[in-house]
C-alpha positions in Angstrom: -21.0 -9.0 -22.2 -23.2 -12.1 -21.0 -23.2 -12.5 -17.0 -20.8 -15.3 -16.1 -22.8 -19.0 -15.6 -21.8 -20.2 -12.1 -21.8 -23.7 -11.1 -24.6 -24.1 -7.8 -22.9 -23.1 -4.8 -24.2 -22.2 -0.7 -23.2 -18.7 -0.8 -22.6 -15.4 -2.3 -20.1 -14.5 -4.8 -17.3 -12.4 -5.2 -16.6 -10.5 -8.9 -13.2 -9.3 -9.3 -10.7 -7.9 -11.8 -7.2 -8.6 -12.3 -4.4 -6.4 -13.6 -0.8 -5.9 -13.1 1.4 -2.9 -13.0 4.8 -3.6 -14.4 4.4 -7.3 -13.9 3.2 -7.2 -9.8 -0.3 -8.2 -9.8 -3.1 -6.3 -8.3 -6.6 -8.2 -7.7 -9.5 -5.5 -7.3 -12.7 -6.6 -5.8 -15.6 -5.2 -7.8 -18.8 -6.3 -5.6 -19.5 -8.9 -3.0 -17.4 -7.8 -0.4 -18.5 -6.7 2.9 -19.1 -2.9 3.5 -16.2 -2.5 6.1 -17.4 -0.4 9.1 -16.0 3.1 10.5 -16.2 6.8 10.1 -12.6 7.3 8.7 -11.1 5.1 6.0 -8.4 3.8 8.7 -11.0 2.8 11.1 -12.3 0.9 8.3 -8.9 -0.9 7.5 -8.7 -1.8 10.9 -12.4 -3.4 10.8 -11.5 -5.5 7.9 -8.1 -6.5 9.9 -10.1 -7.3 13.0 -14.0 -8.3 11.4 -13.3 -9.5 8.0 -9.9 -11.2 7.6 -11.3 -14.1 5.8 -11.4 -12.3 3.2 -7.9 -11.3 2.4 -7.0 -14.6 2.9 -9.3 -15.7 0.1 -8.6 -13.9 -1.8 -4.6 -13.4 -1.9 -3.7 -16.6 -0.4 -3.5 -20.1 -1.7 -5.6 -22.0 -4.2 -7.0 -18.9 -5.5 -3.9 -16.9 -4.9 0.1 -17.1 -4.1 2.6 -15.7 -1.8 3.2 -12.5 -3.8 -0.3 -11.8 -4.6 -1.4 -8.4 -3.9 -5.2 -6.8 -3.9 -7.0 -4.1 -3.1 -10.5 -3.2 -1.8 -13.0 0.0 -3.0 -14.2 1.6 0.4 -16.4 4.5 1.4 -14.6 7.5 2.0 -15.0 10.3 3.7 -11.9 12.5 1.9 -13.5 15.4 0.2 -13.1 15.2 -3.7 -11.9 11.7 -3.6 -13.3 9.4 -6.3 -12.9 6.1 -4.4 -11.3 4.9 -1.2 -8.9 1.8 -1.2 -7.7 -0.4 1.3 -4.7 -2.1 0.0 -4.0 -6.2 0.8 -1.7 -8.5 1.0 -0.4 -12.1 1.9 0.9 -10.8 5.7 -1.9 -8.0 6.0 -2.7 -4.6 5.5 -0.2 -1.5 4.2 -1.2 1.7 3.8 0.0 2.8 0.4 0.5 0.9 -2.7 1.9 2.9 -6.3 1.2 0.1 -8.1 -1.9 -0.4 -7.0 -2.9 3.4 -7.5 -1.6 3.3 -11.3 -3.9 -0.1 -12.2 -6.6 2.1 -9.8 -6.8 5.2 -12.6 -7.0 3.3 -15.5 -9.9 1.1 -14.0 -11.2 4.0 -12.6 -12.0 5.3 -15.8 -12.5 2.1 -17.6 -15.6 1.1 -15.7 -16.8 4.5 -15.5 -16.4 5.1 -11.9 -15.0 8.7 -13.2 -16.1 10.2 -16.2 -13.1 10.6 -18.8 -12.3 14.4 -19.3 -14.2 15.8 -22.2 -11.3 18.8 -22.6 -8.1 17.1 -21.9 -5.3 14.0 -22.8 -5.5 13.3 -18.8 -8.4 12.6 -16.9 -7.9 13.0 -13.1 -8.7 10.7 -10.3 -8.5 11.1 -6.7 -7.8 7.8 -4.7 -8.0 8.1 -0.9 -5.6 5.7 0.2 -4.9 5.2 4.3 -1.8 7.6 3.9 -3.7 10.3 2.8 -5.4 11.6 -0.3 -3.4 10.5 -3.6 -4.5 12.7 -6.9 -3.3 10.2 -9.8 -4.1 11.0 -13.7 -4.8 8.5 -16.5 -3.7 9.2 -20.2 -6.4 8.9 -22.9 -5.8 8.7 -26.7 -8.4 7.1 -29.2 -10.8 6.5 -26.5 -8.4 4.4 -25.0 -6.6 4.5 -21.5 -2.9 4.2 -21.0 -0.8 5.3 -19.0 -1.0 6.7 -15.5 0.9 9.3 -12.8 -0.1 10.1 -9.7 1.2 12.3 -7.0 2.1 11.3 -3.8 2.0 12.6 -0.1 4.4 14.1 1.3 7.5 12.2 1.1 10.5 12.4 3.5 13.9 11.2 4.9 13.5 10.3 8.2 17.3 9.7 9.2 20.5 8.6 6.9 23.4 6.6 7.8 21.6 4.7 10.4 23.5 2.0 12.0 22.1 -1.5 12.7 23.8 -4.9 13.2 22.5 -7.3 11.3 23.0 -11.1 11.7 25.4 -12.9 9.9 26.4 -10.1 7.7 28.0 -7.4 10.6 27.2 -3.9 10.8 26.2 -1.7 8.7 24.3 1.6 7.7 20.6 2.2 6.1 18.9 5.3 5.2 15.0 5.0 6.3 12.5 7.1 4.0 8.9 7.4 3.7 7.0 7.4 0.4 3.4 6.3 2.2 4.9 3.6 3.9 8.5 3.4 5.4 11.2 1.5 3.8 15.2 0.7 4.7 17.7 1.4 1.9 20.9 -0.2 1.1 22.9 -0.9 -1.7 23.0 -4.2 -2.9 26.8 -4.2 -3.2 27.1 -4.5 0.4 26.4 -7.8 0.3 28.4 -8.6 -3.0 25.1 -8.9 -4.8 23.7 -7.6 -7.9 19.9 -6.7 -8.0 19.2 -7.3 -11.8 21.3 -10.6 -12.1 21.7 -12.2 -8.8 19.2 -15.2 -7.6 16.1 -13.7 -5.8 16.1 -16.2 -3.0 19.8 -14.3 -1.9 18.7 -11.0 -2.6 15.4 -11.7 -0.3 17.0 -13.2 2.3 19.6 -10.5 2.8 16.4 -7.9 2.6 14.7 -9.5 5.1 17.3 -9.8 7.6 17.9 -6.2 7.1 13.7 -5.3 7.7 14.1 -7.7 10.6 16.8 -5.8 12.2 15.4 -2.3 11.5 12.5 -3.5 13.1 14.4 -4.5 16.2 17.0 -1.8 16.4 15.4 1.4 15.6 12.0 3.0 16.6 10.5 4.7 13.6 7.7 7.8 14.1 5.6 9.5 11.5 5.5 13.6 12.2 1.6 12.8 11.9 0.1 9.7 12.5 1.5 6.6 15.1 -0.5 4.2 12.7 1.8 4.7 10.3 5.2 4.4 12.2 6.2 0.9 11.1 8.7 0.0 8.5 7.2 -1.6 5.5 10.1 -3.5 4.0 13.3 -2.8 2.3 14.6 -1.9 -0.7 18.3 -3.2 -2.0 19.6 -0.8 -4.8 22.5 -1.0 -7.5 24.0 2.1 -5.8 23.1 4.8 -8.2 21.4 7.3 -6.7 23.3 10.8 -7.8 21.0 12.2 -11.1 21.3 10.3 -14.6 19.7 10.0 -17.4 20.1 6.2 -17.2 17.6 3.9 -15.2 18.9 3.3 -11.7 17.7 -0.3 -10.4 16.5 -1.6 -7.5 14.4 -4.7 -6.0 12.1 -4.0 -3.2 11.3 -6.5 -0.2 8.6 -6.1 1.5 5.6 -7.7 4.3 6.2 -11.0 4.8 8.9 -11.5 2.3 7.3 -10.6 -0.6 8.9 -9.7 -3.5 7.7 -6.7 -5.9 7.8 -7.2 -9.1 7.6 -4.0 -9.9 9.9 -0.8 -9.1 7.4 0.0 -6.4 5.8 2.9 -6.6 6.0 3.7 -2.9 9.2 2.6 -2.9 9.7 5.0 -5.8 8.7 7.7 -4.0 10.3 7.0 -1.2 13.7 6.7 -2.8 13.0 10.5 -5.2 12.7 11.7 -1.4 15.8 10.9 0.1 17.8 11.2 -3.1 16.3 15.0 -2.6 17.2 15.1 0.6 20.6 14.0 -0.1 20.9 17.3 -3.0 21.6 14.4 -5.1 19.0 15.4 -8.1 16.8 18.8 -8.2 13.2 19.2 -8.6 11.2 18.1 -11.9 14.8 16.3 -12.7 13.1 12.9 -13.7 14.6 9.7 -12.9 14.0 6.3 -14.4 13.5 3.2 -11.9 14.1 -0.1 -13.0 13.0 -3.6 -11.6 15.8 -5.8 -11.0 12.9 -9.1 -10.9 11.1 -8.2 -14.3 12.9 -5.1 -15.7 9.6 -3.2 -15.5 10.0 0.7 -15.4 8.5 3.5 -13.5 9.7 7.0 -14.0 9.4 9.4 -11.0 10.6 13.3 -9.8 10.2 15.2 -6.7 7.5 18.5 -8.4 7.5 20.4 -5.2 8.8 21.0 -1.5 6.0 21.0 1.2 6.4 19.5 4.8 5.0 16.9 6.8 4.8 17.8 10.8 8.5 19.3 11.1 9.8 17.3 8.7 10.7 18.8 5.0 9.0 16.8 2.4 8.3 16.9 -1.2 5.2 15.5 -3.1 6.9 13.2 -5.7 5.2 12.1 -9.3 5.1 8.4 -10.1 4.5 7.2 -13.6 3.9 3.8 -14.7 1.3 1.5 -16.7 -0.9 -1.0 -15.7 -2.6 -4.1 -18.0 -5.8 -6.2 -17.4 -5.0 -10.0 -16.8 -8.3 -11.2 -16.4 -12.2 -9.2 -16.2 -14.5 -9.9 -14.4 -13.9 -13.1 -12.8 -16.2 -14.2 -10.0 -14.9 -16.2 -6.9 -18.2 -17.9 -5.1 -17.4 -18.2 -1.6 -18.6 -21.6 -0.6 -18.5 -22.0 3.3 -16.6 -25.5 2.9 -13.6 -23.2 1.4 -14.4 -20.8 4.3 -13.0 -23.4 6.7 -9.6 -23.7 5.4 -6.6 -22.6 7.8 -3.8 -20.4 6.5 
């Protein structure tokens, strides 16, 4: 491929790819970024919170992004085995897991040769330190092509059930909070006499977010593990299905400032296999289809053994999806005029 002709610009440039897993985008930088400082792969997500916010913000936000974009940044890391260490971005800030993101993570992975593609086997493995922990996903191969892509998860858990919160102009009412690399509230949908396949996103958004807001107000959240990752990420609004089926169960997830996934979320996902496990409500390696209620996009996923996280019972959960390249190796020059904008 012939290198990319840039117009003259004042300063260096940024070469990225684009992809999307079940229709929500993931932009991942390839070189140009800043080599974030830190002996762990948290303390280097909190250096680019703290040192190098610019760049999220050029990257994900407006002209070069939108309000639902999503990205994710390679990083040293320090995990032994891991393949590649991932800081995970969007338009509010910094999460620490992303499924989606992992799933379009393997099949790059291998695409660009950052792991070699197993000589012996349909799957090739690849370990992806995220900042929840280490995350060991595997990427299909069939005529020297890549497809699709599972991964397992860290240990997944129900932190409480039936949790009540009062939330404004809608009354009380009762969440169950799991943890799938990142904590989410889940409610049914029907609560609020909507429908998350066929009702209009701005109702089903605002309902979601006055739910995360009141979580966040009303009930103190704690990790068996880590403090940094005792904050709830969004929520999740579900058609109510959660007892074992062969048919896809739907849902719409929430999350950071508002934004909407377009896919099932693979977190999410995970989350939701966990406390559907918890609840005896489907067994293990009893698979489970997810559906999005925004684009219809479908992840499959099932709890494939018990462990524990701190005190807490847990399962590691498998997520499987496929990601698609939107646009290779695009370059973004980061001209200091454009470096003065305010978001």
């Amino acid at each position: 491929m012939s290198a990319v002709k840039l117009p003259p610009h004042d300063g260096p440039v940024l070469s990225v790819v684009d992809m999307h897993t079940g229709g929500e985008p993931v932009r991942i930088v390839l070189s140009g970024a800043p080599v974030p400082e830190g002996g762990s792969l948290l303390e280097r997500r909190r250096w680019l919170r703290d040192k190098a916010d610019w760049l999220r913000r050029l990257l994900l936000l407006e002209p070069r992004g939108h309000r639902d974009m999503y990205g994710v940044l390679l990083v040293p890391s320090e995990e032994p085995g891991a393949h590649l260490g991932a800081v995970f971005i969007h338009t509010e800030g910094y999460s620490t897991m992303c499924g989606h993101a992992v799933i379009a993570l393997g099949r790059f992975a291998v695409d660009y040769g950052i792991v070699p593609r197993a000589p012996g086997g349909p799957d090739t493995p690849v370990r992806i330190h995220c900042p929840c922990g280490p995350v060991q996903a595997y990427v299909s191969t069939s005529g020297g092509r890549s497809g699709a892509v599972r991964f397992h998860s860290v240990p997944a858990f129900t932190l409480a059930t039936d949790v009540s919160v009062e939330v404004p102009g809608y009354g009380k009412l009762v969440v169950d909070i799991a943890y799938g690399g990142a904590f989410y509230a889940f409610v049914s949908a029907e609560r609020f006499g909507l429908d998350v396949c066929t009702s209009k996103t701005r109702d089903l958004v605002d309902v979601a977010a006055a739910v995360t807001a009141s979580v966040k107000e009303q009930v103190k959240l704690a990790h068996p593990e880590n403090d940094e990752m005792a904050f709830l990420y969004g929520t999740i609004l579900t058609d109510g299905n959660d007892g074992y089926s062969e048919q896809p169960t739907a849902n719409i997830c929430v999350f950071a400032d508002s934004q909407v996934d377009r896919s099932p979320t693979g977190s999410g996902v995970t989350a939701r296999i966990a406390l559907q496990y918890h609840k005896g409500l489907i067994q293990l390696d009893q698979t489970r289809s997810f559906r999005s209620g925004a684009t219809d996009s479908v992840f499959t996923g099932k709890a494939v053994k018990e462990t524990t996280c701190g005190n807490l019972k847990a399962v590691i959960v498998e997520v499987s999806g496929q990601a698609f390249y939107t646009e290779l190796n695009k370059t973004v020059p980061l001209e200091s005029n454009l470096l003065l904008i305010k978001f």
